[in-house]
C-alpha positions, 0 to 999 in steps of 0.5 A: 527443537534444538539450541545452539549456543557459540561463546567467543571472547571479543575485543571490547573496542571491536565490538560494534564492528564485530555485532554489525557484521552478525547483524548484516551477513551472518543472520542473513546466511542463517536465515537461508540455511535449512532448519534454522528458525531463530538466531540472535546475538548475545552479550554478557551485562557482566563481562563486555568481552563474552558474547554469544550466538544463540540460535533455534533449529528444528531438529538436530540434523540441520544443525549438524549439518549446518556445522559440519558443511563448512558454513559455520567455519566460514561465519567464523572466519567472518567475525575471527578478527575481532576475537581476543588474543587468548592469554595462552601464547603457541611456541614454534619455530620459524625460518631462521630457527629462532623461537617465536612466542605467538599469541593464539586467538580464543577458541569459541566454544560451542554447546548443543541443547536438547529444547524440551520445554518452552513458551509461547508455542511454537517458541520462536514466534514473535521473539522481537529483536528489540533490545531485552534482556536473556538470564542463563541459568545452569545447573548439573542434576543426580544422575536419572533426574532429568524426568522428574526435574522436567516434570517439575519444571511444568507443572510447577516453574513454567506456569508461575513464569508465564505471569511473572511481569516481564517474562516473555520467553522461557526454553528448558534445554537438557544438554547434549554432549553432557546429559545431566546438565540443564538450562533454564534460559529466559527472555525479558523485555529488560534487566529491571524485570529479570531482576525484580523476579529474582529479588521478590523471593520467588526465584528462590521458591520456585528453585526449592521446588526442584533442588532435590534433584541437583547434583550429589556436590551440589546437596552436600554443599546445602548440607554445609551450608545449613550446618555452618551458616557458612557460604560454600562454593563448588565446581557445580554450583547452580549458575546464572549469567546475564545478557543483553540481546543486541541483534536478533531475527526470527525466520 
């Protein structure tokens, strides 16, 4: 199984608009499209401009192709107008041969991750599209640590998450275009319950488990942190982001 996830910049007063229209045509044409088994779209409880498109597929193939075949630009093209002006501006000339200064629109950003592990099985069956809540987290492992992260993650994370309350839906994903980055991306019935998990104190025993394998920057940062009772950031630093699932449909 494959996950593919589409981040864009929208315009706040433009975002009711922008989730209607992914709602009444873009889960639609994705539901007609081969391969794709699950598709929703998510929105940052953090930053009310960032949404996602965060879709399941059988294989890579049908996403490639799904990608590559012009339906995708063509979904695009659908939502670009309610996407943000970047904050970068194009120079170039026009008619008359005087500079003009055009703001260019935020460029989406699109990831591909392997699916490795997830429950229930199959993972997209019964993924209601209620309102719930989808927690990211993102970490960089050493080089060769994949494996050995994944069968941790098994044995020891998975199991613990299924009788957490609130948990419904969890997805380990390797990436594709960057092999030593991971996502652990879960599914609540609410923000409460995501939140509860993280402030018992088992989000930070089941992360001790397996921080061994994060990346070198990652350990040297613990090092620091350990010596000098000081909070270190780094450019690998293990993420998490917040969102709320507002369109969703399973195929």
């Amino acid at each position: 199984m494959f996950m593919r996830m589409v981040q864009v910049k929208v315009r706040p007063e433009e975002a009711d608009q922008m989730i209607g229209v992914y709602s009444d045509s873009i889960i639609p044409a994705l539901q007609k499209t081969p391969g794709c088994m699950y598709a929703s779209l998510i929105r940052s409880s953090q930053n009310s401009s960032e949404a996602i498109s965060m879709t399941l597929w059988d294989s890579i193939e049908h996403a490639e192709a799904y990608e590559h075949g012009g339906l995708f630009q063509q979904l695009m093209g659908q939502i670009a107008p309610y996407l943000s002006d970047s904050s970068e501006w194009k120079i170039q000339l026009s008619k008359d041969f005087t500079w003009e200064y055009i703001p260019t629109h935020e460029e989406p950003v699109v990831k591909s991750y392997k699916v490795t592990t997830s429950f229930p099985a199959p993972p997209s069956a019964g993924i209601p599209s209620k309102p719930m809540y989808v927690r990211i987290l993102s970490v960089r492992l050493k080089p060769g640590k994949l494996e050995e992260f994944a069968s941790l993650y098994n044995a020891e994370i998975l199991p613990m998450l299924q009788d957490v309350h609130g948990c419904r839906y969890a997805f380990l994903t390797e990436g594709v275009a960057e092999q030593n980055e991971i996502l652990s991306v879960t599914i609540w019935d609410s923000k409460e319950a995501a939140d509860t998990y993280e402030e018992s104190g088992l989000f930070r025993k089941l992360t001790r488990k397996v921080e061994h394998t994060f990346s070198e920057i990652y350990q040297w940062k613990l090092s620091v942190e350990k010596r000098s009772s000081m909070q270190v950031a780094s450019t690998e630093d293990m993420n998490i982001s917040g969102y709320n699932l507002v369109s969703g449909k399973v195929f």
